[in-house]
DSSP file (Angstrom, degrees, kcal/mol; ACC not computed):
  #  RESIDUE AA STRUCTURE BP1 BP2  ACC     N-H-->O    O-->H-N    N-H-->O    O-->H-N    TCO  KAPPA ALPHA  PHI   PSI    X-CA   Y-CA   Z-CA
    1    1 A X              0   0    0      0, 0.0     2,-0.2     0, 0.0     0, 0.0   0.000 360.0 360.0 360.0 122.2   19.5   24.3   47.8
    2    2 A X        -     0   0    0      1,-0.1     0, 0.0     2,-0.1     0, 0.0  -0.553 360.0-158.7 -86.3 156.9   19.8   25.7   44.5
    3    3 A X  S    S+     0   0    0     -2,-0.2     2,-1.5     2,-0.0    68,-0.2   0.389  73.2  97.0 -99.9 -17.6   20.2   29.6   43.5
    4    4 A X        +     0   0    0     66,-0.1     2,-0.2    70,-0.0    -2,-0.1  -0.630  52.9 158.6 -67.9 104.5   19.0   28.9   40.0
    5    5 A X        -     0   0    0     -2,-1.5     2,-0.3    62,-0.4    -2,-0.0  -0.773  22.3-161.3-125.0 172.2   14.9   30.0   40.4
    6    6 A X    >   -     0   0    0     -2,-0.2     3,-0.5    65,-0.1     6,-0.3  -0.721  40.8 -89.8-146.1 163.7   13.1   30.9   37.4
    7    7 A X  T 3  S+     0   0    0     -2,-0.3    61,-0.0     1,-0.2    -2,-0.0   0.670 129.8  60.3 -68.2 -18.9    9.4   33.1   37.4
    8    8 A X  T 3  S+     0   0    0      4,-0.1    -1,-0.2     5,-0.0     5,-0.0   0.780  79.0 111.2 -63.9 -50.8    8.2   29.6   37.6
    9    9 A X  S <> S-     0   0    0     -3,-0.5     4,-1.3     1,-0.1     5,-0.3  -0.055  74.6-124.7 -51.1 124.2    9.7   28.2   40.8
   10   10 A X  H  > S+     0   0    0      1,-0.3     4,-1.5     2,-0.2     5,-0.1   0.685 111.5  58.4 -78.0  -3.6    7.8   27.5   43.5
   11   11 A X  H >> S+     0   0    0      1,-0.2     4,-2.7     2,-0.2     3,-0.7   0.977 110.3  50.6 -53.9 -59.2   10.3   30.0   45.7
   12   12 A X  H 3> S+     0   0    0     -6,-0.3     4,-1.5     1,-0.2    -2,-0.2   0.580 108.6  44.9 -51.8 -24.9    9.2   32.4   43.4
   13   13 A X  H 3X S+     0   0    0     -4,-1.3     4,-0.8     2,-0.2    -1,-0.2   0.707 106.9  58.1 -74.4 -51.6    5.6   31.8   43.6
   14   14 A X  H X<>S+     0   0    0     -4,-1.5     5,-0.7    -3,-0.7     3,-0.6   0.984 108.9  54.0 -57.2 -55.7    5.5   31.7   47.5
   15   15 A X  H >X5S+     0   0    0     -4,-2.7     3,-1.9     1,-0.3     4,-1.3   0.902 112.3  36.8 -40.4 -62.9    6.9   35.1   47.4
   16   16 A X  H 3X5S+     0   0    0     -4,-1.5     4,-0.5     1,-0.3    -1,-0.3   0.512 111.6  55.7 -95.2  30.7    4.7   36.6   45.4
   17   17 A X  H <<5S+     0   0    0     -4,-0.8    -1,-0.3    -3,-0.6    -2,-0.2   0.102 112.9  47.2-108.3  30.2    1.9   34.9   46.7
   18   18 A X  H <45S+     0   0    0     -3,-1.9     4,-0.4     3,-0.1    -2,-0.2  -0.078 111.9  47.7 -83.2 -28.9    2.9   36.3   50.3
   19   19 A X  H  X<S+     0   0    0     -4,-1.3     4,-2.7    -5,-0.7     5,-0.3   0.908 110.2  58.5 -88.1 -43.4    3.6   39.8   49.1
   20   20 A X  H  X S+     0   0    0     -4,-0.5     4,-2.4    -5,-0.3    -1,-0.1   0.918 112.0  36.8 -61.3 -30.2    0.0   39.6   47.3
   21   21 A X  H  > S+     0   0    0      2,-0.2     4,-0.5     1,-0.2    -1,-0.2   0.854 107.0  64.4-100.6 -21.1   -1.9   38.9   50.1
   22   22 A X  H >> S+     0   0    0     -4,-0.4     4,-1.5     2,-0.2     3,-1.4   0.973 111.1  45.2 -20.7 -65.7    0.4   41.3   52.5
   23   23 A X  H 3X S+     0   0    0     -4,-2.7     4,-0.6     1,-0.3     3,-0.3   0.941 112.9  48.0 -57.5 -52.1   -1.1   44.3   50.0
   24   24 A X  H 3X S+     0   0    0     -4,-2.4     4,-0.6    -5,-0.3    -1,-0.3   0.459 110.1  51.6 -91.6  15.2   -4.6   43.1   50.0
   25   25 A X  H << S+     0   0    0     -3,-1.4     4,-0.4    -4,-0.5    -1,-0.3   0.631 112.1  47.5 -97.6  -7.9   -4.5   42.8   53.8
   26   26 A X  H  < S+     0   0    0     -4,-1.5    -2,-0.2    -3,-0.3    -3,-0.2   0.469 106.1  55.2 -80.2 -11.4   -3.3   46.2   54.1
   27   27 A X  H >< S+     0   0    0     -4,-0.6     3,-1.4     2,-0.1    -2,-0.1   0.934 100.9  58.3 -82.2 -58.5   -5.6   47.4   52.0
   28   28 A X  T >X S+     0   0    0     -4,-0.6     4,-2.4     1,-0.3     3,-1.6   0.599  86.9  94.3 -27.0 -31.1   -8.6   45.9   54.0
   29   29 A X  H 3> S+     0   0    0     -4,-0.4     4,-1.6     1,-0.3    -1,-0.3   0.650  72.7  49.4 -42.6 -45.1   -7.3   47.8   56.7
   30   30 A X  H <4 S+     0   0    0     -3,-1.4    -1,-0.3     2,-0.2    -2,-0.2   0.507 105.5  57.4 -94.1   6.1   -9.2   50.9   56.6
   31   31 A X  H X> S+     0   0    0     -3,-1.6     3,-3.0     2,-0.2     4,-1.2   0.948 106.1  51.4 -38.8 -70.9  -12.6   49.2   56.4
   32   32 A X  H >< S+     0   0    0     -4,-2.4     3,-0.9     1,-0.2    -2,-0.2   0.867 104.5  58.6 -51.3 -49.7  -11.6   47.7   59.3
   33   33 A X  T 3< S+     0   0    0     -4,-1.6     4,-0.3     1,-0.2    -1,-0.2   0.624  98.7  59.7 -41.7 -24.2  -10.7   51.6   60.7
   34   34 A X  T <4 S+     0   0    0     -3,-3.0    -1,-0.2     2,-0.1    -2,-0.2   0.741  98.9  55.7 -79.5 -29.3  -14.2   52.8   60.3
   35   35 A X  S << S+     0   0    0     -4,-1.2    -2,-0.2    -3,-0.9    -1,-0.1   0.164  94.8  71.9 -89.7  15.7  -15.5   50.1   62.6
   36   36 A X    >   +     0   0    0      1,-0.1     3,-2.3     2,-0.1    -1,-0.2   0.797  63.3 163.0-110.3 -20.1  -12.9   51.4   65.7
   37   37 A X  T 3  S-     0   0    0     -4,-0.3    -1,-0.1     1,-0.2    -2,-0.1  -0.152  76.1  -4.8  49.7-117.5  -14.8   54.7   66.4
   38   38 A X  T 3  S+     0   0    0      2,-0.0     2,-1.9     1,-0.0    -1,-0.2   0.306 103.2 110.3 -90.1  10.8  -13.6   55.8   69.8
   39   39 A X    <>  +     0   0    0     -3,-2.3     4,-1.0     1,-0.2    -1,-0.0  -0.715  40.4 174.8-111.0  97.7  -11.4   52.7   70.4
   40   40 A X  T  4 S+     0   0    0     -2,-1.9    -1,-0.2     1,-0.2     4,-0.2   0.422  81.4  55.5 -90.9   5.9   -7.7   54.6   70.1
   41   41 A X  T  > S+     0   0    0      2,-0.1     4,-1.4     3,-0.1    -1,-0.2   0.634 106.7  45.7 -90.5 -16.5   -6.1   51.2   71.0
   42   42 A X  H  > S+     0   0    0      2,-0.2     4,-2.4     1,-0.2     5,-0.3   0.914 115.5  51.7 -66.6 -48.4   -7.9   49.1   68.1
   43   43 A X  H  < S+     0   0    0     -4,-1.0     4,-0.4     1,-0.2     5,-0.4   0.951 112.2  38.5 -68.1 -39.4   -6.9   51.8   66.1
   44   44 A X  H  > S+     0   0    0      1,-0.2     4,-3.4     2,-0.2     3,-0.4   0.975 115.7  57.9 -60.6 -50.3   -3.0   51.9   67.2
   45   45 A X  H  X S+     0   0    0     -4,-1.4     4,-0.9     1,-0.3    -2,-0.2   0.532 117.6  30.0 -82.7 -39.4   -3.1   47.9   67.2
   46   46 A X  H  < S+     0   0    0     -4,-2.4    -1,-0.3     2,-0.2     4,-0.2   0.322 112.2  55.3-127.8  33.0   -4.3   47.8   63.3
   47   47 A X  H  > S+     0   0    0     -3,-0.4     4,-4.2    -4,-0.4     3,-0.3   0.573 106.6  58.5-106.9 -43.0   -2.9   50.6   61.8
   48   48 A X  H  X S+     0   0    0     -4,-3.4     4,-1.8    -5,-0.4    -3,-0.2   0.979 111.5  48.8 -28.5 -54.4    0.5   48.7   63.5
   49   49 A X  H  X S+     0   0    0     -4,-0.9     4,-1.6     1,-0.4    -1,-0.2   0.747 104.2  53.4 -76.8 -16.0   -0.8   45.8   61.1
   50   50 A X  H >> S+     0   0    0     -3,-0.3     4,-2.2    -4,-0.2     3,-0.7   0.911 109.1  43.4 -55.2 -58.3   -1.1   47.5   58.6
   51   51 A X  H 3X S+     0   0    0     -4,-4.2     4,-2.1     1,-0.2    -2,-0.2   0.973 112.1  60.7 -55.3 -63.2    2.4   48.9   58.6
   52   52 A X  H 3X S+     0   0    0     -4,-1.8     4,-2.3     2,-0.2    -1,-0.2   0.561 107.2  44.2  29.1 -72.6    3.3   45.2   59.4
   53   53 A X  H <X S+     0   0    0     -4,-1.6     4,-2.0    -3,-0.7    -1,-0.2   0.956 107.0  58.7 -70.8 -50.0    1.8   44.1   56.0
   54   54 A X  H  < S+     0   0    0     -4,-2.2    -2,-0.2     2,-0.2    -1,-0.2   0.833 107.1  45.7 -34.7 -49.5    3.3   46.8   54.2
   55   55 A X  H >X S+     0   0    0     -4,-2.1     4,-2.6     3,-0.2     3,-1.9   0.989 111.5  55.2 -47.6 -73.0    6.9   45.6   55.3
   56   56 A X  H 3X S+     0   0    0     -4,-2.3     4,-3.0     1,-0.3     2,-0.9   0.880 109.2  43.0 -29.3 -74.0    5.9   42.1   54.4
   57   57 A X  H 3< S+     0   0    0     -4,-2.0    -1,-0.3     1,-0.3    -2,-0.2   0.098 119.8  48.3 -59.5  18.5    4.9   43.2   50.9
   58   58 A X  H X> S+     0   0    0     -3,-1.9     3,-0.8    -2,-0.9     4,-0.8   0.436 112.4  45.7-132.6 -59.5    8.4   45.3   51.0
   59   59 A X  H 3X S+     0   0    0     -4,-2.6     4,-2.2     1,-0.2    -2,-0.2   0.895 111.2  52.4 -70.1 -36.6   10.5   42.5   52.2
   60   60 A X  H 3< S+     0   0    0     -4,-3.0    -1,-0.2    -5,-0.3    -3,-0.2   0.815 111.2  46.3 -73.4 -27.4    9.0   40.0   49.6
   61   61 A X  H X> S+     0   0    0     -3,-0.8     3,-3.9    -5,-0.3     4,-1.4   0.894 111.8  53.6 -96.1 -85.2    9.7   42.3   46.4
   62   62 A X  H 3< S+     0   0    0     -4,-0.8    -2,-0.2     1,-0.3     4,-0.2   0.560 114.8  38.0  11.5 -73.8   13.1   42.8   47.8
   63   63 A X  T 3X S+     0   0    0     -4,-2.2     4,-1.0     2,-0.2    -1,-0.3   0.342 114.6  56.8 -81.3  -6.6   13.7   39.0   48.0
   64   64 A X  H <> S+     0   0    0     -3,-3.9     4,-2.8     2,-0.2     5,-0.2   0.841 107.5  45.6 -90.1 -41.2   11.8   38.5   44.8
   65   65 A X  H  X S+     0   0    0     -4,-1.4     4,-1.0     1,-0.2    -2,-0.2   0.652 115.0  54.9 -57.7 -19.2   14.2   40.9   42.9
   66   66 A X  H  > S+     0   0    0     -5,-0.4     4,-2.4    -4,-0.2    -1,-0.2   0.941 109.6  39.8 -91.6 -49.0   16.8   39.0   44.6
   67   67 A X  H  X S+     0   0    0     -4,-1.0     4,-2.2     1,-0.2   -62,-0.4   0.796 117.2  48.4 -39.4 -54.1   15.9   35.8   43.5
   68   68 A X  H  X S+     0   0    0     -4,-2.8     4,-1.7     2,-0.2    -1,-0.2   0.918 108.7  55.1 -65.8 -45.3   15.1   36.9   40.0
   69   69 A X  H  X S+     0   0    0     -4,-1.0     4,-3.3    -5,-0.2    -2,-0.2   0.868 112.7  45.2 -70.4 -47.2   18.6   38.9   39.7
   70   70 A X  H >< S+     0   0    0     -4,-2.4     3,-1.5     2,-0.2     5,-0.2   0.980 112.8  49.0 -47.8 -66.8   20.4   35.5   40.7
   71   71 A X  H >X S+     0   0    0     -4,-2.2     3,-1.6     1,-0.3     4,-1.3   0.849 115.5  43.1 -24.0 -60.2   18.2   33.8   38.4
   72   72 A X  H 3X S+     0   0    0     -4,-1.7     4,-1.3     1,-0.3     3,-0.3   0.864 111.5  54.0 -68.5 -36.3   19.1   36.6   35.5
   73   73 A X  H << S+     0   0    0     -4,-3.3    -1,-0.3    -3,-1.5    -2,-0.2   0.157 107.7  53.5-102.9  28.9   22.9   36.7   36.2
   74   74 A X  H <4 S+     0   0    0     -3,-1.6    -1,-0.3    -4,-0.1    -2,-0.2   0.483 110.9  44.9 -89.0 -28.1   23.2   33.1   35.8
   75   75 A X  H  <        0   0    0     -4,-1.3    -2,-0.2    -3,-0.3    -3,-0.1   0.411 360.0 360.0 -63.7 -45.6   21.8   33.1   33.0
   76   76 A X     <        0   0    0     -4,-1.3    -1,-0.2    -5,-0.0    -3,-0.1   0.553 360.0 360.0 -89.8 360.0   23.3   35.6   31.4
């Protein structure tokens, strides 16, 4: 496994195509929150998933920067 990745690279890619759809399912979220009404377990149960995606989309820019940094200090 190489450590050289590039913006190109389909590591790089995964990431931020994991992190993109992390955001926009967390965003979706509070649609989804208008439709729980009186149901305080729905509600615990996707506001969790929400936090959930946020982490995702926090761990993936983490690992992208990480990737990218290798990338850059090989490079340099």
């Amino acid at each position: 496994m190489s450590n050289d990745h590039s913006p190109h690279d389909d590591i790089v890619y995964d990431l931020i195509s994991i992190q993109y759809h992390a955001l926009q399912s967390a965003s979706h979220h509070q649609k989804y929150m208008d439709d729980v009404h009186d149901h305080a377990d729905v509600a615990d149960f996707l506001r969790k998933c929400e936090q959930e995606d946020r982490d995702r989309a926090d761990k993936c820019h983490e690992l992208i920067k990480s990737v990218m940094g290798a990338h850059e200090h090989q490079n340099a």
